[in-house]
C-alpha positions as CSV (number, residue, x, y, z in Angstrom):
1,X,153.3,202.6,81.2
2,X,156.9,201.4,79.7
3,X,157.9,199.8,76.6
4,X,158.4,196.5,78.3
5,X,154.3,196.8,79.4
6,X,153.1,197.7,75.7
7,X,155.5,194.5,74.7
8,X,154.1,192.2,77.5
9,X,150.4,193.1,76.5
10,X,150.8,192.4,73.0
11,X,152.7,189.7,72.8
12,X,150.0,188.1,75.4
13,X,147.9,188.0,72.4
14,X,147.4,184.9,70.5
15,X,150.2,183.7,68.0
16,X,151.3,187.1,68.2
17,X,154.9,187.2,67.5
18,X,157.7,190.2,67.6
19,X,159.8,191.3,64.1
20,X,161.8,194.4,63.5
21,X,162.0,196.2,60.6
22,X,164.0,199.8,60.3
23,X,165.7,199.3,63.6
24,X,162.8,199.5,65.6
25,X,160.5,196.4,67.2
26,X,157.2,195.2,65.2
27,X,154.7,192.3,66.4
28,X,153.2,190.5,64.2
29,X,149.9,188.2,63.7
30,X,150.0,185.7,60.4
31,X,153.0,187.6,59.6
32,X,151.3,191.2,59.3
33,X,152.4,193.9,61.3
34,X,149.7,195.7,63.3
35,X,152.2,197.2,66.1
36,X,155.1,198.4,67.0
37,X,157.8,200.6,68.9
38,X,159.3,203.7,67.6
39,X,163.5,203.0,68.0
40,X,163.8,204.5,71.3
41,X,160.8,202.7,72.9
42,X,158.8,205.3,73.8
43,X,155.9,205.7,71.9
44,X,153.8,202.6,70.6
45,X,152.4,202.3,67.5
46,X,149.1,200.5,66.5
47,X,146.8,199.6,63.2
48,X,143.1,200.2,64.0
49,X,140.2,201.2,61.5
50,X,139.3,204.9,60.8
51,X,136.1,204.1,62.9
52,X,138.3,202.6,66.1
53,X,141.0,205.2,65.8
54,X,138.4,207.9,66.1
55,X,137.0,206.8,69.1
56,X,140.1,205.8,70.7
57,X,141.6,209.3,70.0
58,X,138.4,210.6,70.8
59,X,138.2,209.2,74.4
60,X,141.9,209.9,75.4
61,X,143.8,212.6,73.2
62,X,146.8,212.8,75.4
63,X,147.3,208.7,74.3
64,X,146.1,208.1,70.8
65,X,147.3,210.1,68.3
66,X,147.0,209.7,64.6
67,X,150.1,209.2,62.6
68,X,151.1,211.8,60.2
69,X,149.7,211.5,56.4
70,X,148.4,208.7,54.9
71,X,149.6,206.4,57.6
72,X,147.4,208.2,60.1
73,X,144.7,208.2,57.5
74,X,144.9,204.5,57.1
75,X,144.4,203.8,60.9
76,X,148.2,203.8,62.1
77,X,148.1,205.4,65.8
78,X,150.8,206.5,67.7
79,X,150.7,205.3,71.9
80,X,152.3,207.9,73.8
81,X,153.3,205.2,76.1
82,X,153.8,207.5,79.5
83,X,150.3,208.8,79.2
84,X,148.7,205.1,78.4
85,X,147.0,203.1,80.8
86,X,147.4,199.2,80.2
87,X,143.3,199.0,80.0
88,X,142.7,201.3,76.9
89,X,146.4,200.1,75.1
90,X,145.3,196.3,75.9
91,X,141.9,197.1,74.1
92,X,143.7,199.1,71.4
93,X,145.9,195.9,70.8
94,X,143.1,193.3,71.2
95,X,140.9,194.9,68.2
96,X,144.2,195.6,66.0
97,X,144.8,191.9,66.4
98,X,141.6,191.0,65.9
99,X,141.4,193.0,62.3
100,X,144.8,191.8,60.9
101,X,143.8,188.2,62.1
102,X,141.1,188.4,60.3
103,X,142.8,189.2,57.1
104,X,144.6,185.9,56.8
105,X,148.2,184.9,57.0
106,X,150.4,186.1,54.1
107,X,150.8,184.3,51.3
108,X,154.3,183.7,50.3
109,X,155.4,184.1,46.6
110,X,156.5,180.4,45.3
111,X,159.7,180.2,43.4
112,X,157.8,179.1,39.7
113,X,161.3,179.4,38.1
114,X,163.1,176.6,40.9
115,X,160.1,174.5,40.6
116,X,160.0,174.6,36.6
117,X,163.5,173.7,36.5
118,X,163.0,170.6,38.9
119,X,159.9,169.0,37.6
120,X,160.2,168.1,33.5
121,X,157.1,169.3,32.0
122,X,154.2,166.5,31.5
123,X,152.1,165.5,28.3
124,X,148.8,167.0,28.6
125,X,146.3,164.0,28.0
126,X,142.7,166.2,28.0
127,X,141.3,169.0,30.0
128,X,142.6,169.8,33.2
129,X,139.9,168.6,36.2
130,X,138.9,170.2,39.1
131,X,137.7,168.7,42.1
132,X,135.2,170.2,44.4
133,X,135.8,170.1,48.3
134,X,133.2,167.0,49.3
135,X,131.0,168.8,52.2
136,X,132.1,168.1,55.3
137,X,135.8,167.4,54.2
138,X,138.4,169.9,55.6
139,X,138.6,171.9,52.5
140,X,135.2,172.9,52.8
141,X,134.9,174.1,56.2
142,X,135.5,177.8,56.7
143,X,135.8,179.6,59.9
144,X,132.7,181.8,60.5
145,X,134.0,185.2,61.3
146,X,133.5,185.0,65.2
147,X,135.3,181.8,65.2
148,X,138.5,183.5,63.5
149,X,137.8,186.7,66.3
150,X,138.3,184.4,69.5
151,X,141.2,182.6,67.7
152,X,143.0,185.6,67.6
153,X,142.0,186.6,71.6
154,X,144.5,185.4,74.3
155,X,144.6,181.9,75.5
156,X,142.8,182.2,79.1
157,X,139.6,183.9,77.2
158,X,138.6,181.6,74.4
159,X,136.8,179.3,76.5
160,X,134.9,182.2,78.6
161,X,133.7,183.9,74.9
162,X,133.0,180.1,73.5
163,X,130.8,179.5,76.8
164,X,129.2,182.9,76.3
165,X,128.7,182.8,72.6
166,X,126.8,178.8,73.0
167,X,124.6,180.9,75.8
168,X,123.7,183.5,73.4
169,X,123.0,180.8,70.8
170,X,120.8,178.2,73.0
171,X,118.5,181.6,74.4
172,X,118.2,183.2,70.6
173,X,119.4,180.0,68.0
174,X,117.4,182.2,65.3
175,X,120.0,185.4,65.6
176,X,122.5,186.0,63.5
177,X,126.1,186.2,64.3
178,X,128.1,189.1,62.7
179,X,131.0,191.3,63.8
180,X,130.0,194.6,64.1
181,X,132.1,197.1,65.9
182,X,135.1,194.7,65.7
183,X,133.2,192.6,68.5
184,X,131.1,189.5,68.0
185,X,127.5,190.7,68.3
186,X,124.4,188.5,67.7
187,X,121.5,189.9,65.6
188,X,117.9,189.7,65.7
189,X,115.8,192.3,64.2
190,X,118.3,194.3,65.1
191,X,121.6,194.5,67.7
192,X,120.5,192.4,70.9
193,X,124.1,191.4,72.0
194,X,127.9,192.2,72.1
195,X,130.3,190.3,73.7
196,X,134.2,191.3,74.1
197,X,137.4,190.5,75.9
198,X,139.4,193.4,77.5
199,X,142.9,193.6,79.3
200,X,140.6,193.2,82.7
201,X,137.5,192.1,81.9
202,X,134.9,190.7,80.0
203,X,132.4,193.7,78.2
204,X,128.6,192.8,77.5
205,X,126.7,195.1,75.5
206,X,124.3,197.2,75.2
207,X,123.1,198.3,78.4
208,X,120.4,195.8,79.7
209,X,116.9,196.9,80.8
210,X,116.5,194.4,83.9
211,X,113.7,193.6,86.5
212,X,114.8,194.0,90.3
213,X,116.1,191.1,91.2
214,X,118.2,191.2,87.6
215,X,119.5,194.6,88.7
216,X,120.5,194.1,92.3
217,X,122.5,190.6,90.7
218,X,124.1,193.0,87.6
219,X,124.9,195.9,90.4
220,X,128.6,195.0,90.8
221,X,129.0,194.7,87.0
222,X,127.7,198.2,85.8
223,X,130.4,200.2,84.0
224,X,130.0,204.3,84.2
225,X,127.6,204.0,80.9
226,X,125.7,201.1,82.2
227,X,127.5,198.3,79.9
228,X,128.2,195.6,81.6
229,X,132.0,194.1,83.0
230,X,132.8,190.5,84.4
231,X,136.3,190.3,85.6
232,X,138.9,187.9,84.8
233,X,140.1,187.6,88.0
234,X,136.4,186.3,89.2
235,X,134.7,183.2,88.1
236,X,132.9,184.4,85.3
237,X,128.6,184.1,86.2
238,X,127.5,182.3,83.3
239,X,124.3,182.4,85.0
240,X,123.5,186.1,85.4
241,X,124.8,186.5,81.7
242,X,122.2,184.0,80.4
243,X,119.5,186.1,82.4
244,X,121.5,189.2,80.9
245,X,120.3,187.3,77.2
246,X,117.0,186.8,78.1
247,X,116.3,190.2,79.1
248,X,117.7,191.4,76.1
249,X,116.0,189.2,74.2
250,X,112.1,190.8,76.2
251,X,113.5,193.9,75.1
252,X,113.9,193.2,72.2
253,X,110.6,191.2,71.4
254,X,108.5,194.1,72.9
255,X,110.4,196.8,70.5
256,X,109.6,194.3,67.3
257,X,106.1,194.5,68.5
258,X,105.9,198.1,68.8
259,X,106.8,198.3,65.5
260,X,104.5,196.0,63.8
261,X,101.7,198.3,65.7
262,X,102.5,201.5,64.1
């Protein structure tokens, strides 16, 4: 992998945009930086969470490596770029996005001293009034977390994890949406469902329980730990994945039982 692959992946990601800053290349999402190239282009750098930087490190040594000191303790994690493969530094990038996105854009500093000067000061007739956001008006809508995660995913997947997420939603409308492992994930006594975009692929998680005809369908899909992978380059079987949610959800209903037995 090259510099100019690490650069293609991330700036793929959505309203991802490239600074610099001490001579070397940064990218950017709502103007924080959670990449970047060292000065000569050879080693990427990317801002995961301890938990993510563990695993990534974990799985492929020779590729992730924490950064020295508190940088490295704070999730920065160097991308020795000839070892990578684009798979594991497109996920690395995805879930970096993802976390900054979710922090907000920056706010920038307003110039109180410019604006003072410019607007006279004005009489004071009684207490100052505050109005509430009326429901429904634009103030008082907030993203829900999952919402801001496939914002922040590129373009050609937001409709495929919308479409997946409304599936989820019609089969289980009493679960509860969350992130948890920096992936949406739908909640019902417990995990029944993850749903995530990679460089490649779509992952679905955790591994499904499935009668026959289920498993001869979900055959093709099986990663090596039996989670589940719809490519990109394939129209995406909505169908199969709503069987994938039902399943889950038998699974889950029989373990909610089993437990109410004891």
């Amino acid at each position: 992998m090259k510099a100019a692959d690490f650069r293609r992946i991330v700036l793929g990601l959505a309203d991802v945009v490239e600074g610099a800053h001490m001579g070397h290349a940064d990218f950017r999402v709502g103007g924080r930086i959670f990449a970047s190239l060292d000065g000569a282009e050879t080693e990427g750098r990317v801002k995961l969470s301890p938990d993510d930087q563990a695993r990534f490190v974990e799985t492929d040594s020779n590729t992730f490596v924490p950064a020295n000191g508190a940088w490295g303790l704070n999730g920065w994690t160097g991308v020795r770029l000839q070892e990578a493969s684009e798979e594991e530094v497109g996920e690395a990038l995805t879930i970096a996005c993802q976390l900054m996105a979710a922090q907000g854009p920056v706010k920038k500093k307003a110039n109180t001293t410019a604006a003072s000067a410019a607007r006279p000061p004005q009489p004071r007739t009684g207490p100052a009034r505050r109005t509430a956001a009326r429901p429904g008006s634009s103030r008082a809508k907030t993203d829900s977390p999952i919402d801001t995660y496939i914002s922040a995913t590129p373009h050609n997947v937001q409709a495929i994890l919308r479409k997946i997420r409304a599936i989820v939603r019609e089969e289980a409308p009493d679960a509860e949406e969350k992130i948890s492992y920096r992936m949406p994930a739908f909640f019902l006594g417990g995990a029944l469902i993850y749903f995530a975009p990679f460089k490649h692929h779509i992952g679905i998680f955790p591994p499904v329980k499935a009668d026959a005809r289920l498993e001869k369908a979900l055959a093709k899909y099986r990663g090596d730990k039996g989670n589940l992978r719809f490519p990109l380059d394939e129209a995406v079987p909505y169908d199969i994945i709503r069987r994938v949610v039902q399943a889950r959800l038998k699974e889950q209903r029989a373990r909610l039982a089993a437990r109410k037995r004891r």
